[in-house]
N, C-alpha and C positions, 0 to 999 in steps of 0.2 A: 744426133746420129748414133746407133747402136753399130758396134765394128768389133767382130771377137777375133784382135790379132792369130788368135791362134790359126786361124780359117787366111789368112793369107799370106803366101807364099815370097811374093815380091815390093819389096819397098824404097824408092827413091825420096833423097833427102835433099835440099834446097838449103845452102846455105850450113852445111855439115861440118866445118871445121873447127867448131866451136867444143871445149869439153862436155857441154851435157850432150849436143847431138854425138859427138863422135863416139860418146861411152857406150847411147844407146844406139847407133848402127853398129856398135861391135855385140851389145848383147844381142840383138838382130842375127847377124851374122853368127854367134853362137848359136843358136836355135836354130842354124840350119833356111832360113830365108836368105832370099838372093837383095840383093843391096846393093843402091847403088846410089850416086848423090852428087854434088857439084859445089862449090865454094869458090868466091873469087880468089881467095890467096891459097896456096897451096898450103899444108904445115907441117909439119912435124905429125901431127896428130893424122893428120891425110894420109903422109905419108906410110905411114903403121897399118891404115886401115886398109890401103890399097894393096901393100902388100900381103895383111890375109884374105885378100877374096874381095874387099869393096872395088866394084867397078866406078872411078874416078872419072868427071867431065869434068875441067878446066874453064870452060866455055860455060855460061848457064844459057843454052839453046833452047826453043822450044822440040825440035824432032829429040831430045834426052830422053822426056816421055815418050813413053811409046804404051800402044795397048795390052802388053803382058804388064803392066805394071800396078797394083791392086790399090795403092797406098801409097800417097805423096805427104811427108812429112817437112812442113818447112819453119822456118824461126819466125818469129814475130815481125823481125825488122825489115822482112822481104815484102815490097808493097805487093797490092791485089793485082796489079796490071803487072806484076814479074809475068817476063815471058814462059818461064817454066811451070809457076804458078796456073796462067791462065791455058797454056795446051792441055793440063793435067784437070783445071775445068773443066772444057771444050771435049775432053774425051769420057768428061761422066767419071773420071778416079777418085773416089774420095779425098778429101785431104782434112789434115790437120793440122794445128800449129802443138812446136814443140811443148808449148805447157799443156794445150788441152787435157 
């Protein structure tokens, strides 16, 4: 898949509480992209990001996604059948896993 971050505006993250996701939904979030993401345990590291601009779900639902969202980045460890994972299919979003 060919994806030139720069061309999209909106990124939800799956499983963001981690230091490498959380560094890179802040350099996201520096660039001016809307971001937003979900994690089962809340952290320290959430909690930083939410208070600059990351919009924070607690819940990992599938309605999280929604169709303004360009770009679903999520960890390795999230199976394929994750509910947030598969609505973000089901709606044609790209996705990526954090290494790609």
């Amino acid at each position: 898949m060919s994806l030139n971050i720069n061309n999209i505006s909106s990124v939800h993250f799956i499983g963001r509480g981690g230091i490498g996701m959380s560094a890179l939904a802040g350099h996201l979030l520096a660039e001016k992209k809307q971001v937003s993401g979900t994690d089962q345990t809340l952290s320290t590291l959430t909690k930083t990001l939410d208070s600059e601009g990351v919009q924070i779900f607690a819940e990992q639902l599938p309605h999280n996604i929604t169709k303004d969202i360009e770009l679903v980045i999520y960890t390795e460890a999230i199976p394929q059948d994750h509910p947030e994972l598969q609505a973000a299919k089901d709606l044609k979003i790209p996705t990526l896993t954090y290494f790609a």
